[in-house]
C-alpha positions in Angstrom: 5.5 54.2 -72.9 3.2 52.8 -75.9 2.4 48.9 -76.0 4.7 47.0 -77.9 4.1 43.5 -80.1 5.2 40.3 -78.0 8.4 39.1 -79.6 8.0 37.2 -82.6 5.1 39.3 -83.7 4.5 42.6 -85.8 1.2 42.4 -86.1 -0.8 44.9 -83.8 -3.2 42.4 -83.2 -1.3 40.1 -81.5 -0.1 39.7 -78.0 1.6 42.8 -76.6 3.9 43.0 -73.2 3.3 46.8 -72.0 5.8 48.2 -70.2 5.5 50.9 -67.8 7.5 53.9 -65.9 8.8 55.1 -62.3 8.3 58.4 -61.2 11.6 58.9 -59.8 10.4 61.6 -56.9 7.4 59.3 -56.0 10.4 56.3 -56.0 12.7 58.2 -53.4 9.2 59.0 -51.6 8.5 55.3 -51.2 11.6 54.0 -49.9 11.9 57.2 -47.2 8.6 55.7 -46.4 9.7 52.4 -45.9 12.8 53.4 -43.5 10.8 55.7 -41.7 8.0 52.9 -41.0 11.0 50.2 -40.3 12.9 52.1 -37.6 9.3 53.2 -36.1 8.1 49.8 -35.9 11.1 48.0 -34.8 11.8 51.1 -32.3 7.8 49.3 -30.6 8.9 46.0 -31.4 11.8 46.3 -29.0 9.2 47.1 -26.2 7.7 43.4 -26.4 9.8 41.8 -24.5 10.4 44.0 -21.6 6.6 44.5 -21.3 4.0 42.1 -19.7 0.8 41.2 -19.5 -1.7 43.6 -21.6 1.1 46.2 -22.0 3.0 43.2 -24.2 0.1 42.4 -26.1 -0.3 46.2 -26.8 3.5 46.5 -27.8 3.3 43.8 -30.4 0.0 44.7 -31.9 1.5 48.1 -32.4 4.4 47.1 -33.6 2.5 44.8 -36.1 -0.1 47.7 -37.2 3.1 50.1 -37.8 5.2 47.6 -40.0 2.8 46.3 -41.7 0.9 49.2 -42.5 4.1 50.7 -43.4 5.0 47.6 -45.7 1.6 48.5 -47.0 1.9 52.1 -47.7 5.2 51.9 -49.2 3.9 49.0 -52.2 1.1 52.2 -52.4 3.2 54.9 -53.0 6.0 52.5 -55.4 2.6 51.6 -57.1 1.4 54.8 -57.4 4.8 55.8 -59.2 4.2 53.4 -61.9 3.0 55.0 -64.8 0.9 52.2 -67.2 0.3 53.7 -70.8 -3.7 52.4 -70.6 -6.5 53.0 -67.4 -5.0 51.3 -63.9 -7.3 50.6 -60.8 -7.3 48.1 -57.9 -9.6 45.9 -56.4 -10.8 47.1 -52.8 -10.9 43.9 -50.9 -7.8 42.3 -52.0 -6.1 46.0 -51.1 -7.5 45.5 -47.7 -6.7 41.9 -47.8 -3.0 42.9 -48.5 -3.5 45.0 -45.1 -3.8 42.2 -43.1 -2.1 39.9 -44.3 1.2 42.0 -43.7 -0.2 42.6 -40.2 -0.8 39.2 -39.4 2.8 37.9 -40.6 4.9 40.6 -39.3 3.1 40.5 -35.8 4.0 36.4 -35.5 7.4 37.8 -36.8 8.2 40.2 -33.7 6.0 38.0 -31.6 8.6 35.2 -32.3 11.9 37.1 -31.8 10.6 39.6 -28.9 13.7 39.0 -26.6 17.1 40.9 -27.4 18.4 37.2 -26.5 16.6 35.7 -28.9 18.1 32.4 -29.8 19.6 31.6 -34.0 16.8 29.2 -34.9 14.0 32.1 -33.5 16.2 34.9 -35.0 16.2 32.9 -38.8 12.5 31.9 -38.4 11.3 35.5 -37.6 13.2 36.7 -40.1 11.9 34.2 -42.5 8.5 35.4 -41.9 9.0 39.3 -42.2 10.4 38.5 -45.2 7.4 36.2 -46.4 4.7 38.9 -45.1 6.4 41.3 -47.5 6.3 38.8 -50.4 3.0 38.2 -49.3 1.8 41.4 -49.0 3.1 42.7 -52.5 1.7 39.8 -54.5 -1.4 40.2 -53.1 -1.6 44.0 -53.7 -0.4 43.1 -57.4 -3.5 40.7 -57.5 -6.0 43.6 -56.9 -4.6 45.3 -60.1 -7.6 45.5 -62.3 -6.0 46.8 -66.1 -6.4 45.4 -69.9 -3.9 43.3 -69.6 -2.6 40.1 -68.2 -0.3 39.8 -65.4 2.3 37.1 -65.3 5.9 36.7 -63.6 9.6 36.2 -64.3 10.0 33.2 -62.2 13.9 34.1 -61.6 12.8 37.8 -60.7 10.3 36.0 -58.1 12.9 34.0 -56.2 15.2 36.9 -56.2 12.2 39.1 -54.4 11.8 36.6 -51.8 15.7 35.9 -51.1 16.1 39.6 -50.9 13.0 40.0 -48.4 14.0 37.1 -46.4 17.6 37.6 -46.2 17.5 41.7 -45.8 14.7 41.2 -42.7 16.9 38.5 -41.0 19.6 40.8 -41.1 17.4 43.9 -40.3 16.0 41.8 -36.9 19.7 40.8 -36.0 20.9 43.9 -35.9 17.7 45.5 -34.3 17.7 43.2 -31.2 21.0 42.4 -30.4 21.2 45.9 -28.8 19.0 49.1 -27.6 22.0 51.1 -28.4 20.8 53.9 -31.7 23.3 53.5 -34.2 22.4 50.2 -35.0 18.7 50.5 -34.6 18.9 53.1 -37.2 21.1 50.7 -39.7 18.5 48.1 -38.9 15.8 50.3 -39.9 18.1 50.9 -43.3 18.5 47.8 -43.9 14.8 46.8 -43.3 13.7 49.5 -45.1 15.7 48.3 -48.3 14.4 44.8 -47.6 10.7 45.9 -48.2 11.9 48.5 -51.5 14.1 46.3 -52.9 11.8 43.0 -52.4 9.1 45.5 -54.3 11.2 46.8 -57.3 12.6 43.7 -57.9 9.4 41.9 -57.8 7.7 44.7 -59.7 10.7 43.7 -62.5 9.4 40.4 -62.5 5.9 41.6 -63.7 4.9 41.2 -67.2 2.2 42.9 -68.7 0.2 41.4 -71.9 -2.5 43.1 -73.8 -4.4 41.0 -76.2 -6.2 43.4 -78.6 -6.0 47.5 -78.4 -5.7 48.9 -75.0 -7.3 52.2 -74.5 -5.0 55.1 -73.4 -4.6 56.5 -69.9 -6.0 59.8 -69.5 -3.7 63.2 -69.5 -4.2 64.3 -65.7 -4.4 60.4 -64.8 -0.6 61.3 -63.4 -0.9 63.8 -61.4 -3.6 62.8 -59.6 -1.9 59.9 -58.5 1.6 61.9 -57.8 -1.2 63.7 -55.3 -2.6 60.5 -53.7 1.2 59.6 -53.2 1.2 62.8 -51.5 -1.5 61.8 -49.5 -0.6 58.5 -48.6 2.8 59.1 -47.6 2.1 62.2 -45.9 -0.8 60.8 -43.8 1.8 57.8 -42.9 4.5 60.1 -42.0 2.3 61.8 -39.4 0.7 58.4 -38.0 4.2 57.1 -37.5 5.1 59.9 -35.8 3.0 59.8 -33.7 3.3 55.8 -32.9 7.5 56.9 -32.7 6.2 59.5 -29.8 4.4 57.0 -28.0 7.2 54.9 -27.9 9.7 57.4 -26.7 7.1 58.0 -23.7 6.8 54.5 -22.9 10.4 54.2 -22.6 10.9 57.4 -20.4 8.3 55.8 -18.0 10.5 52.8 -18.1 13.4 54.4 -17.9 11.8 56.4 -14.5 10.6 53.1 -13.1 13.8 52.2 -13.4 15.7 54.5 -11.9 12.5 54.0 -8.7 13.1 51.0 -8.7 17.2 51.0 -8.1 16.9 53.8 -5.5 14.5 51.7 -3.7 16.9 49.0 -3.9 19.8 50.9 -3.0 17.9 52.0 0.2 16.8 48.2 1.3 20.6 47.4 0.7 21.5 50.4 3.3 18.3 49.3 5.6 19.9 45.6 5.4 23.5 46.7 6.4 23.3 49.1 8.9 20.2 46.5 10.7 23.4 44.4 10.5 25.2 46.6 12.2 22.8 47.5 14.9 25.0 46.7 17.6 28.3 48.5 16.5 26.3 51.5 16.1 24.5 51.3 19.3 28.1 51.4 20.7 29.4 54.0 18.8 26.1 56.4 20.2 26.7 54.6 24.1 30.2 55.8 24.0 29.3 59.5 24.1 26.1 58.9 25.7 27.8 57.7 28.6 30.8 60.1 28.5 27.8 62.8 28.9 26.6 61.4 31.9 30.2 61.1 33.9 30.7 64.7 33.0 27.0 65.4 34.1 27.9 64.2 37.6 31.0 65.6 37.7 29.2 69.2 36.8 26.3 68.7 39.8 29.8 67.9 42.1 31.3 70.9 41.1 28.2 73.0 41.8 27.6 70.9 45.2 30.8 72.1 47.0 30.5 74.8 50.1 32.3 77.0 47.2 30.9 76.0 43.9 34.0 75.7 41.3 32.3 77.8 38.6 35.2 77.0 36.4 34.9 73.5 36.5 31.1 73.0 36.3 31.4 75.4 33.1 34.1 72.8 31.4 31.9 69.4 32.4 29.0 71.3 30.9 31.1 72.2 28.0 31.9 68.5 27.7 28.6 67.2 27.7 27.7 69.9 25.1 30.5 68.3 22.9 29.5 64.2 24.3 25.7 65.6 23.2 26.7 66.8 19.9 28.9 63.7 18.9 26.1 61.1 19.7 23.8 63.6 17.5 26.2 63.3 14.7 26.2 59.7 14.8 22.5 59.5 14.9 22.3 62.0 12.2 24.2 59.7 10.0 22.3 56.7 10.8 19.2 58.6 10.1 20.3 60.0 6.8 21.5 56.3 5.5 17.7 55.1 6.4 15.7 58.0 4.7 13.6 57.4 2.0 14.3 60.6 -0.6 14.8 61.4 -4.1 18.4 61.6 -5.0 19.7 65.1 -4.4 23.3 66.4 -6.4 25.4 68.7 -4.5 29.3 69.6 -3.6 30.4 66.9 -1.7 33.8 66.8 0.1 34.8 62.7 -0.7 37.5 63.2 2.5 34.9 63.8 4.4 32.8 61.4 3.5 35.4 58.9 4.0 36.1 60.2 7.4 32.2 59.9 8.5 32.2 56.4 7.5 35.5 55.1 9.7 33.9 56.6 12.7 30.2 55.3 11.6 31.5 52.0 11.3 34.7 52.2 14.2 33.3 49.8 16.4 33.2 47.4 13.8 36.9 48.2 12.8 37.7 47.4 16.3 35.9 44.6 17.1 38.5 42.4 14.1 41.4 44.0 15.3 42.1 45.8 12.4 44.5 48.6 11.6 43.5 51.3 9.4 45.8 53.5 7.2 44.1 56.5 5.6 45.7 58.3 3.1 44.0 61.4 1.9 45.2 63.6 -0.7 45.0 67.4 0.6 43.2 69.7 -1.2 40.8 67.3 -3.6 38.1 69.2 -5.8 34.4 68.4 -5.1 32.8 66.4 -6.8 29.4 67.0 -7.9 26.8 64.1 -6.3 23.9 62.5 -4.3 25.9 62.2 -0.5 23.6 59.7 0.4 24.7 57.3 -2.4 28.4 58.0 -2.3 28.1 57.1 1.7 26.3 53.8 0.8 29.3 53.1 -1.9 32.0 53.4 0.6 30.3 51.7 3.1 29.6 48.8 1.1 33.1 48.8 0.5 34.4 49.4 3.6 32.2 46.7 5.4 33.3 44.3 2.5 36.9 44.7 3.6 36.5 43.8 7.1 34.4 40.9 6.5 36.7 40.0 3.9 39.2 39.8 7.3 37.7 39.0 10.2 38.6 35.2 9.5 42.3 35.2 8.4 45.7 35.0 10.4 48.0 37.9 10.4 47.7 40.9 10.0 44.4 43.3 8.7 44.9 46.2 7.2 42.3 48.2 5.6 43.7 51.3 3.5 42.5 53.9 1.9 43.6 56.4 -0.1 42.0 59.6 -2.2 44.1 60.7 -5.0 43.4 63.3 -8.3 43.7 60.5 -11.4 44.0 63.5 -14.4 41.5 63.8 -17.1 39.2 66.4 -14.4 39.0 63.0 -11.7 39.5 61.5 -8.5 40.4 58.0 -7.3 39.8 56.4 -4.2 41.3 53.3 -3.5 40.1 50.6 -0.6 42.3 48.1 0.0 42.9 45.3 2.4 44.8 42.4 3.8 41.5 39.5 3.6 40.8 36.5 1.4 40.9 38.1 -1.9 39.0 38.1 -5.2 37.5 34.5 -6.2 40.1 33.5 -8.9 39.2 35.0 -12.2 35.8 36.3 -11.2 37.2 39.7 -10.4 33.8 41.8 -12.7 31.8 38.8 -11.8 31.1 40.0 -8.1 30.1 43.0 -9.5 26.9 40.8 -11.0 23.4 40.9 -9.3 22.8 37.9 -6.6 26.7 37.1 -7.1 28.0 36.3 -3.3 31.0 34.5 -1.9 29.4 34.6 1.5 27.2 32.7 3.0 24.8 34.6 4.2 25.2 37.4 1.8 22.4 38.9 -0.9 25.0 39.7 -3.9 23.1 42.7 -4.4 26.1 45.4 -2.5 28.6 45.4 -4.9 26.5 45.5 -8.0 24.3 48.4 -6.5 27.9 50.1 -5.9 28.7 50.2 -9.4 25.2 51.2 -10.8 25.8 54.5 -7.7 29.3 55.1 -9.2 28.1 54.6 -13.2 25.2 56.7 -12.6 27.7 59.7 -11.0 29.5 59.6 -14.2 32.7 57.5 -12.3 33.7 53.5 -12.3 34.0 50.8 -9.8 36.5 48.1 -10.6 38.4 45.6 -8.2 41.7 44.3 -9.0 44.1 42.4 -6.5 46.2 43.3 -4.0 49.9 41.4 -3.8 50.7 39.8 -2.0 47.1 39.1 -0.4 43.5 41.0 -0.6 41.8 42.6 -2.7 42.0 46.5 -4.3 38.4 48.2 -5.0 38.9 51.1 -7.1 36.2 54.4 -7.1 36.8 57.1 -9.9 34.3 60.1 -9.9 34.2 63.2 -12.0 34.7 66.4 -10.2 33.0 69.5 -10.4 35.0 71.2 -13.9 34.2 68.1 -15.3 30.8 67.2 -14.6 29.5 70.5 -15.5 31.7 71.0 -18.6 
């Protein structure tokens, strides 16, 4: 677009406000550069707080580098795509300047807000100085413009820059860190991403251009060879982001792994914990055929020692120690399996049976409270498809939960459970019993890490329970049960539905 007089003039050698063009392609470029960069860096940022120590400090810088060098290359490319009727260039060190100084504000920006429970005031302040190392970073690029003509500002056009950089960021950093969850990370990154292009194209409306004197024209190819350092720009910014974006996505699969470790490992001092708890029941239940294997021993050697050995009779004892022998081995085969150390391991598991192995594992216990136990298990019950370690350690937690949820109160105890198909391609199974109940209106509150009612307990059973069941696909809820106890309730995909 030519020059044209200031108003109030027609004389050519007056004052003259040039006004410039977009390329629209090199526009759309810019802003896809600008949401790209946003989700990228606030994708890092979101590692801060969950990191310490050097891997932190890493996170943030990171995070710092991609935002502001994406706030940086997007006022490159938007600049790029303005088309000025006479010679444009920019000054180096205030380029470079502009650099930093959107890395140094954004990084005390995510620095500030790092934790998803960030409070309002550190929410509004970090958002206040995203939005100021935008502004910042934009004037300062405008500064290095180096043209025959002077630059000055719309003052309205100025304030509306910074309100809409301010106000957009807040918003952008709200919805970023209130979750992990992707939808709204990506609206963040929209919404950050029009912060930064609409701060710019608002502020670049605020720009007035005055030529005192003749201006000389821009050259013919001066265009395209800025349409291909946009190209340049961008594309090199694309890649480094993408890059950045894949470090983060391994970062979080580590984490996610250590996770997942670290809750096995957990899960397995919780089992450790209860059945060192339950040392002496067990040590019963494996006594009980132990010494039923040594009667029938005898009672074999006194067959054999008659005048006339009574074949028929030694053969039975021995047959009987063969099945005492095989019981304790069962018993310690359990124990074993609740104490090993080993990656989970998915497979068919029979949740009858597995319900049935934990009443005897923990009989002598049953027996020691006097309790009564009704089992009611639905015949014929698809598999479900799951580590039979873990599913063990869920009902046992429940199981063992019930009976010290009795052992104290008058009356009768009654533990009951019952296996059930619940529709939709699941089971349910149900343990009940006759104890002291849920603490009023806390019934999802036991289900919280280090949450006890007992005295001596960790508050770590319940809550691993849930993380078991959750992680199989299923759900672990209490409720109560009239007219006194408590109801846990277990649903768990079965095979057709796990695999479909």
């Amino acid at each position: 677009m030519r020059p044209r007089p200031a108003t109030g003039s027609k004389d050519w050698g007056s004052p003259m406000v040039v006004t410039g063009t977009h390329d629209p392609y090199l526009v759309v470029l810019s802003i896809l550069v600008a949401f790209f960069a946003s989700y990228t860096a606030l994708d890092l940022a979101a590692r801060v707080g969950p990191a310490r120590g050097l891997a932190r400090r890493l996170w943030l810088v990171a995070a710092a580098v991609t935002m502001g060098g994406g706030i940086w290359s997007m006022h490159f490319v938007a600049m790029l795509a303005f088309v000025m009727p006479m010679p444009l260039s920019y000054d180096i060190e205030l380029t470079a300047l502009s650099f930093v100084v959107a890395v140094v504000v954004t990084s005390g920006s995510f620095y500030v807000i790092r934790r998803q429970s960030a409070s309002p005031l550190r929410l509004v302040l970090s958002g206040i100085l995203m939005g100021l190392g935008i502004v910042a970073m934009h004037y300062t690029g405008m500064a290095a413009m180096r043209t025959h003509a002077d630059l000055s500002y719309d003052r309205l056009f100025v304030a509306l820059s910074v309100v809409i950089a301010i106000g957009a960021s807040t918003a952008a950093l709200w919805l970023a860190f209130r979750t992990t969850d992707l939808a709204p990370k990506l609206v963040a990154a929209v919404v950050m991403g029009l912060a930064i292009s609409g701060m710019h194209y608002t502020a670049m409306r605020a720009a007035i251009f005055t030529a005192h004197g003749p201006v000389p024209e821009a050259q013919k190819h001066a265009g395209l060879d800025q349409t291909n350092l946009a190209l340049l720009v961008a594309g090199t910014t694309f890649v480094i982001l993408a890059l950045a974006l894949i470090a983060s996505l391994s970062g979080q699969k580590r984490a996610e792994e250590e996770l997942r470790q670290a809750r096995a490992d957990l899960a397995r001092v919780n089992r450790v914990t209860t059945m060192g708890e339950l040392t002496a029941s067990l040590a019963h239940e494996v006594n009980q055929p132990t010494t039923a294997a040594v009667v029938n021993a005898r009672a074999c050697l006194n067959w054999l020692a008659g005048a006339t050995p009574n074949l028929e009779e030694a053969r039975a004892a021995a047959m009987s120690i063969v099945e005492d022998g095989t019981r304790a081995a069962d018993i310690i085969a359990r124990t074993r399996l609740l104490f090993k150390k080993s990656a989970p391991q998915r497979e068919l598991v029979d949740v009858n049976d597995l319900i049935r192995e934990m009443l005897v594992l923990l009989r002598s216990e049953i027996s020691r409270y006097s309790i009564a136990i009704r089992a009611e298990l639905a015949a014929h019950l698809p598999q479900v498809m799951g580590d039979r370690v873990q599913l063990q350690q869920v009902m046992m937690n429940l199981i063992i939960n019930s009976i010290e949820a009795m052992k104290d109160v008058e009356g009768a105890r009654e533990l009951a459970i019952a296996s059930q198909r619940a529709g939709r391609g699941q089971l349910m199974v149900c343990v009940s019993d006759t104890g002291v109940g849920l603490p009023p209106q806390q019934a999802d509150q036991i289900f919280f890490a280090f949450f006890t009612t007992k005295l001596d307990g960790t508050g770590m059973g319940l809550s691993i329970s849930r993380s078991i069941v959750e992680s199989h696909g299923g759900r672990l809820w209490a409720a109560d049960n009239s007219p006194r106890g408590a109801m846990f309730h277990v649903t768990l995909p079965t095979t057709f539905e796990t695999h479909k």
